[in-house]
N, C-alpha and C positions, 0 to 999 in steps of 0.2 A: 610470365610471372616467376620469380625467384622463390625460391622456398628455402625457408632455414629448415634442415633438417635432423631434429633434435633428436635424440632415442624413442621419446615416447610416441612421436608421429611417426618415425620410420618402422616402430615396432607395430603400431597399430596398420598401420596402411600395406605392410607386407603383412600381417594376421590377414588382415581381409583380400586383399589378392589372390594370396596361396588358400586363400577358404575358396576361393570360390574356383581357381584353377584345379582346385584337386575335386571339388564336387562336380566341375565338369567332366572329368574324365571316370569317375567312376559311382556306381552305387551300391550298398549294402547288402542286395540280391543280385546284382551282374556280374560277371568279369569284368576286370581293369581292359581299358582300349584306351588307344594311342589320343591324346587330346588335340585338337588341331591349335590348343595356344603354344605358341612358340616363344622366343626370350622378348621380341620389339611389342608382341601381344600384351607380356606379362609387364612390360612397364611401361606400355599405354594405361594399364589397370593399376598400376600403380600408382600412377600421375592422377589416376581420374579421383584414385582413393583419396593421395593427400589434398588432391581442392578442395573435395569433398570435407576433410578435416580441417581446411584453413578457410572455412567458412564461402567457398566458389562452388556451391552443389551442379548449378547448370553448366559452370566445367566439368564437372569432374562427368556430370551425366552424359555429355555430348562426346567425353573418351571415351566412355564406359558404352556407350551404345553402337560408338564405331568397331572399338572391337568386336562387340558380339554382332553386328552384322558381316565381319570379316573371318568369323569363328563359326556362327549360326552358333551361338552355343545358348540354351536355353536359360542357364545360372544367370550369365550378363546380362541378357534380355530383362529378366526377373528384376534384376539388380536396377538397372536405368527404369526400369517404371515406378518402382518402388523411391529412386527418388526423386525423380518429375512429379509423386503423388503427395510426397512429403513436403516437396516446393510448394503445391499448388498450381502448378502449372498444368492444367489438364491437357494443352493442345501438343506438351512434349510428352506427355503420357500415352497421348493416343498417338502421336508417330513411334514411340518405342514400340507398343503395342501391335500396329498395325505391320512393323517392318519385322517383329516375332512373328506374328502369323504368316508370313510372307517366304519367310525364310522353314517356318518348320509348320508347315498346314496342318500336320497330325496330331500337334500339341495342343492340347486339349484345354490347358493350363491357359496357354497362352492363346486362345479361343475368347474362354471364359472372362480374361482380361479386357480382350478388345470391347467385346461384348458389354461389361458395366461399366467400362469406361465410357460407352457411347453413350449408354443410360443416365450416367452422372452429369456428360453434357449435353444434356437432354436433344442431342443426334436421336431421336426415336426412330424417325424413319429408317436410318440405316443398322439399324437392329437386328432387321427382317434374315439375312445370310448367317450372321455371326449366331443368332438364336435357331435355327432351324439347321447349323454346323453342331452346337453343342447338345443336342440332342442327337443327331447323327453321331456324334463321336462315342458318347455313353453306348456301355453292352444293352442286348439285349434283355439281359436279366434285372436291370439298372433302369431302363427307360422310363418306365410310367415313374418311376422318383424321381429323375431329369426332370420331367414334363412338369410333375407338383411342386419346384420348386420355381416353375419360371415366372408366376405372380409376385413372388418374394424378390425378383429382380427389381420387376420397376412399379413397386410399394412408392418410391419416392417420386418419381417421373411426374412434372408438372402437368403434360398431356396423357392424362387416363385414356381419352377416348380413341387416342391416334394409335396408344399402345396398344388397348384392347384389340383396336385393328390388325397391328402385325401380329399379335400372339396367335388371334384366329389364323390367321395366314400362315404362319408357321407350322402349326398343327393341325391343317387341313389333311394330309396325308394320314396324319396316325390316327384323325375320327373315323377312317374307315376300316382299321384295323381291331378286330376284334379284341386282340389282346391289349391297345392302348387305349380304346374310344372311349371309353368313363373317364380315366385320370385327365384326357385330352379334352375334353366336354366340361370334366369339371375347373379345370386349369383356367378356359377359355369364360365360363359361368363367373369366374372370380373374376378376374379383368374388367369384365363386362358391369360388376357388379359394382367394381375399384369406377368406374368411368361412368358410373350413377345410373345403366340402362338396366335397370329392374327388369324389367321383361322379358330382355334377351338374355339376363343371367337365367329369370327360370325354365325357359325355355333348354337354354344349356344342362343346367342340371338333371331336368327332366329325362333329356339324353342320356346323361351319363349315369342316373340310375336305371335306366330302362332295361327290361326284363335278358334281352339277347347280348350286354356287354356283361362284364365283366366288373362291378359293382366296385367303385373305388371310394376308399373310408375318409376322404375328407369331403367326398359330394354332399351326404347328409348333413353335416356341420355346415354348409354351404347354404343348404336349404333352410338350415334353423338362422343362419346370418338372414336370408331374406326373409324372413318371417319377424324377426327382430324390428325389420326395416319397415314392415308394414304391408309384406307379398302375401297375404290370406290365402292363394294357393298352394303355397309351399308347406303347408299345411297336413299338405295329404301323404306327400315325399317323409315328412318328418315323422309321423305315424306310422307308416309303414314300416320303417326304420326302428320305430322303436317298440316294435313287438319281435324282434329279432336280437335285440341287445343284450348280449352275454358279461357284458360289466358296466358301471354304474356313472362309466364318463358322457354316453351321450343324452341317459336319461336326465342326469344333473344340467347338464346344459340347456336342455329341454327348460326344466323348472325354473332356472336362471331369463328366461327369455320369457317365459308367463310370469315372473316377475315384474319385469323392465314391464312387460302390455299391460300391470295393473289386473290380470287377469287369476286371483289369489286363489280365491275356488280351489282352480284347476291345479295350479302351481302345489297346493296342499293335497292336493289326492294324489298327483306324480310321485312326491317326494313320500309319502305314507308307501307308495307304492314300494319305491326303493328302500328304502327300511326295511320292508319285507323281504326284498327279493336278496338285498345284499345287509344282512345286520349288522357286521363290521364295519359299514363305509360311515364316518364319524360325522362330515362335511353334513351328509343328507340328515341325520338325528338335529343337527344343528340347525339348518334352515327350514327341518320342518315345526321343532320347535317355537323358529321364531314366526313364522306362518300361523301359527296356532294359537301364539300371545298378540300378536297383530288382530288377530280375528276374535279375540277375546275367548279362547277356547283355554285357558289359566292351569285346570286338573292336567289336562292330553299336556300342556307346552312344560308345564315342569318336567312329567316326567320323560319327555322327548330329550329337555335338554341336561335332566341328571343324566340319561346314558352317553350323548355325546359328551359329557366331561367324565366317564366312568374310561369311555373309550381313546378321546384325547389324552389324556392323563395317561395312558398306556407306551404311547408315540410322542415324546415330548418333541415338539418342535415349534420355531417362532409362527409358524401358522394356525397352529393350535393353539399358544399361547395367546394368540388375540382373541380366537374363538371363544377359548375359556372366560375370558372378561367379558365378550358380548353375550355368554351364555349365564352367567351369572348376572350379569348386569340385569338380564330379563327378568329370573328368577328372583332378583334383590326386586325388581317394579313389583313385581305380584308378591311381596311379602308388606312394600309399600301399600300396596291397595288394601292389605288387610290389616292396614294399622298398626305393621309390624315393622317400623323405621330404625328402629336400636339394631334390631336381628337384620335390616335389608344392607344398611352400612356395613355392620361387620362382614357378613358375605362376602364381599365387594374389597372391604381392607384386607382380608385373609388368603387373597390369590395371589399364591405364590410371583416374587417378581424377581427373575435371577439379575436383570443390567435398567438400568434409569428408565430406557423406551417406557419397559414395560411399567417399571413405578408411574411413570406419568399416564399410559392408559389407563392406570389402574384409577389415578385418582382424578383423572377426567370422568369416568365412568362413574365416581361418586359423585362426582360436583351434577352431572347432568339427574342424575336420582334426586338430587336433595333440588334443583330445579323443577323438575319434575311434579316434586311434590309442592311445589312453591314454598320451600320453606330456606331465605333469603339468609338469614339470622347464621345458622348452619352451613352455608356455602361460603356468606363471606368470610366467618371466623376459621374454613377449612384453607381456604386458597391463602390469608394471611400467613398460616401454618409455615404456609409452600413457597408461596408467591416470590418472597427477596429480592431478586433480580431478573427474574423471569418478565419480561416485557408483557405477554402473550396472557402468563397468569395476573399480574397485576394490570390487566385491560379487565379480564373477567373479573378482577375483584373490584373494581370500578362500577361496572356493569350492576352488581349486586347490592353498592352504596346506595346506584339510583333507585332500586329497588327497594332500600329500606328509609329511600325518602332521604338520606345522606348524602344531599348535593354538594355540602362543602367538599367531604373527602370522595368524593366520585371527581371533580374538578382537581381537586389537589392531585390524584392519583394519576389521570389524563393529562395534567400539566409535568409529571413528575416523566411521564413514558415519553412523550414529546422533547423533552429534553434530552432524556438520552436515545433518541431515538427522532429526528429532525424528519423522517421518511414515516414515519409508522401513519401512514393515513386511514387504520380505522381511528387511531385517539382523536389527529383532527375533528374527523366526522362527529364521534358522539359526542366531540364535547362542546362543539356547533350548534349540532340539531338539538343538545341538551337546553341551551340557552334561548335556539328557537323555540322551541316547544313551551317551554315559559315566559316566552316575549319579552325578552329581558337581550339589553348589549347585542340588539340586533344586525348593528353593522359589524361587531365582533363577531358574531355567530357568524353572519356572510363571509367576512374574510375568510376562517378556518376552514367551512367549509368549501372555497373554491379552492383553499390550498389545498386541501384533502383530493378533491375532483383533479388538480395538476399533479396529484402525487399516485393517483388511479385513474386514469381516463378512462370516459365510457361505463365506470363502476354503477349499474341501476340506484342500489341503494344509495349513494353518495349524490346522484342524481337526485334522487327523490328528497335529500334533506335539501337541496340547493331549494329545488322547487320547493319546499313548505317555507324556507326562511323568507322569499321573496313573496309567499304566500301574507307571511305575520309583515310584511313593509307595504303592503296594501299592493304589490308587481301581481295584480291577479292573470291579466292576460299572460305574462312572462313565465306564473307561475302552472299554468295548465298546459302550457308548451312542454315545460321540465317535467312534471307529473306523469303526462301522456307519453313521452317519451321512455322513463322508468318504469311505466309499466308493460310499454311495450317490449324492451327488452329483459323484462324480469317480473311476469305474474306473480305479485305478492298481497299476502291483504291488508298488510298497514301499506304500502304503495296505496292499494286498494280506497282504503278510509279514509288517507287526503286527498286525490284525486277527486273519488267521489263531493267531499268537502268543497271544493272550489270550484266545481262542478254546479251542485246546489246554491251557493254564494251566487251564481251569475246566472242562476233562474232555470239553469239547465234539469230541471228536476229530475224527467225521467231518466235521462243519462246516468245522473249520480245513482239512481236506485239501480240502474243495470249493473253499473260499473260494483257496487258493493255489492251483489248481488252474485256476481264474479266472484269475489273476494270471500264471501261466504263457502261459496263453494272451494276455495281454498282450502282456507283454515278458518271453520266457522267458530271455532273458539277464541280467532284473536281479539287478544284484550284490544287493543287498537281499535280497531272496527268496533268493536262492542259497543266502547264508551262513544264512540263514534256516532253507531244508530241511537244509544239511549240519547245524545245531545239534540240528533234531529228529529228522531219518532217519524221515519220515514212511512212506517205500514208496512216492512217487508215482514 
């Protein structure tokens, strides 16, 4: 290939040559030594640069790789993987790679390369040398953090189970070393845990906290991951752990995870715990407060969540700044509850909001208050405010027409967002199911909502309107197919209410009572359902 060569290619392609000829010969803490690129070297590297710039990268890579195997020079090697990776060519990545380790075994760099390069072409098996090299190459004083990061390699690896395998293999050696066998236990416990075998993670971790190693601080986080997962053994690892905790990150994790189980109690005494033990941690004021309004405990959750805003307010930052909205948002409910809605709003308007994000949680956090309280009148005339062009807000100000029994402008609004917005498949949806729901332009309703279901596939709740439209055109079989389906991938209790409904239609009685029954235990306040049992007078 000919190249014109202009100034600005000849300038760039010698910048990068003489970068990298001169970084091979020396570094910032060495002596200068003799480089082994010579002048046919340097304008191999030359040539490989301008393909490189004239759009030939797998030229210019295949110069650039001969030279540094003709050089062993670490820079080139560097250089040729880095653009085999930029190409996408992984099988020329992993021959640069592999002819770097070849040439320089001690390079640790170039170890490490081959190593996620294999990971990335999901080569797992030949992992097993190159991962049990890079841990050999790390100091001693370095190793157990070698070892904790080698789940972080292959987080991505389509075969969990094959990797979990080599990792074990790889650090079979260091579980019997006193000084590495917890990090190596707990390394292998993660793997094991990434490759879905619960068991054998707790078993590993068990290991790696066991009283004769040497106690490594991601095992217990480890143990509260299984515990998350459903391991009620891990249990006992995570206690024990946390009567030894000298700051407030593993107790909070703890409460975070009797969250997730539904297990509020407990989550509420941890976290009261922490508050005592650590006053300034602001995080734990905050979720105990809202523990405390959840549980209807109003006196305790205020004042939980004024000192978490006494204390956020000290440390401004965007995570506190949201906090502060969810911690006022709580305190605006419970002034709600007492009939104080003038005073809950303001609250809620008066938090500080330095850039738009926060304007908009701010006034999402109102709009759901004045929901909350069901008071429709107030939300729609807020979001109007707001709304303009907001897609998102003028769906919710739609949302609150049908609420106030305003089917015109709830349909004008859905028709208004559909237009500018030909994808927005919740407008489809409600304003389908809107028409189903009142048995009206039922073949209209169908069409919307199948475009809606082509523009979300798989969406439950899109699902569930398909199923009721076909429900009101008498498709009952068609429509307990769709029904059952949306609620199998999505427990909900208006799903719940028409299900049930069509259930009952086809004599299934007890079924429908089970299935709303379910639903109740959902959310036994929804309106849906409700109107639902007052229509049937089931007996439940």
């Amino acid at each position: 290939m000919k190249f014109l060569l202009t100034p600005v290619f000849l300038s760039l392609a010698l910048t990068s040559a003489f970068s990298i000829a001169q970084t091979s010969t020396s570094t910032s803490n060495e002596r200068v030594s003799n480089s082994a690129l010579n002048g046919e070297m340097l304008y191999e590297i030359l040539v490989g640069e301008l393909n490189i710039l004239h759009g030939q990268p797998l030229v210019g890579f295949s110069l650039l790789l001969d030279a540094a195997r003709k050089s062993n020079d670490a820079q080139l090697f560097a250089r040729a993987v880095e653009i085999a990776l930029k190409e996408r060519s992984g099988d020329a990545a992993l021959m640069a790679a592999r002819s770097w380790t070849q040439a320089l075994p001690k390079d640790r760099l170039a170890n490490l390369n081959l190593l996620q390069i294999l990971i990335a072409l999901n080569k797992t098996s030949e992992t097993l040398e190159p991962l049990k090299k890079e841990i050999a190459l790390s100091s001693v004083g370095e190793r157990n953090d070698a070892i904790r990061l080698v789940p972080r390699y292959y987080a991505r690896t389509t075969d969990l189970v094959a990797a979990a395998a080599v990792v074990q293999k790889a650090l079979d050696s260091y579980t019997a070393n006193a000084e590495t066998a917890s990090a190596a236990w707990s390394a292998i416990g993660r793997m094991q845990m990434m490759g879905a075998n619960l068991s054998g993670a707790l078993q590993s971790v068990q290991k790696s906290m066991a009283g004769k190693n040497k106690n490594d601080p991601s095992a217990p986080f480890l143990a509260l991951e299984l515990l998350g997962r459903g391991v009620k053994d891990a249990e006992i690892l995570v206690k024990q752990t946390l009567a030894k905790q000298e700051s407030p990150d593993f107790p909070m994790a703890y409460v975070r995870v009797l969250i997730e189980t539904k297990r509020y109690p407990e989550a509420t005494e941890l976290a009261l715990s922490i508050t005592q033990n650590f006053p300034t941690h602001a995080e734990a004021w905050l979720i105990l407060g809202s523990l405390q309004f959840e549980q209807g405990s109003e006196v305790q959750a205020e004042a939980s969540l004024q000192t978490y805003i006494g204390l956020a307010n000290k440390t401004p930052s965007e995570n506190n700044q949201r906090g502060i909205i969810q911690a006022q948002s709580r305190r605006a409910t419970i002034l709600a509850k007492q009939g104080k809605l003038k005073e809950a709003r303001l609250l809620i308007s008066q938090i500080p909001a330095a850039n738009a994000e926060v304007k908009r949680s701010r006034l999402m956090a109102e709009l759901q208050l004045l929901r909350e309280q069901r008071q429709w009148q107030a939300a729609f005339d807020l979001l109007a405010q707001h709304a303009d062009s907001d897609l998102d807000l003028l769906y919710e100000q739609a949302m609150m027409a049908e609420k106030l029994d305003r089917l015109d402008v709830m349909e004008k609004l859905l028709r208004a967002i559909i237009s500018k917005d030909p994808a927005h498949s919740n407008a489809f949806n409600a304003l389908g199911f809107s028409l189903a729901d009142r048995n009206i332009r039922l073949q209209e309703a169908r069409d919307l909502i199948v475009k809606a279901l082509t523009l979300a596939p798989g969406d439950p709740f899109i699902t569930d309107s398909l199923g009721w439209v076909e429900y009101r055109l008498g498709n009952t079989t068609q429509a307990l197919v769709l029904l059952e389906k949306a609620f199998k991938d999505r427990a909900d209790a208006e799903i719940a209410a028409h299900l049930g409904e069509v259930l009952w239609q086809l004599k299934r009685e007890s079924d429908a009572i089970s299935i709303w029954r379910r639903g109740l235990e959902i959310a036994p306040d929804n309106e849906t359902l409700q109107q639902t049992l007052q229509r049937f007078k089931p007996g439940i």
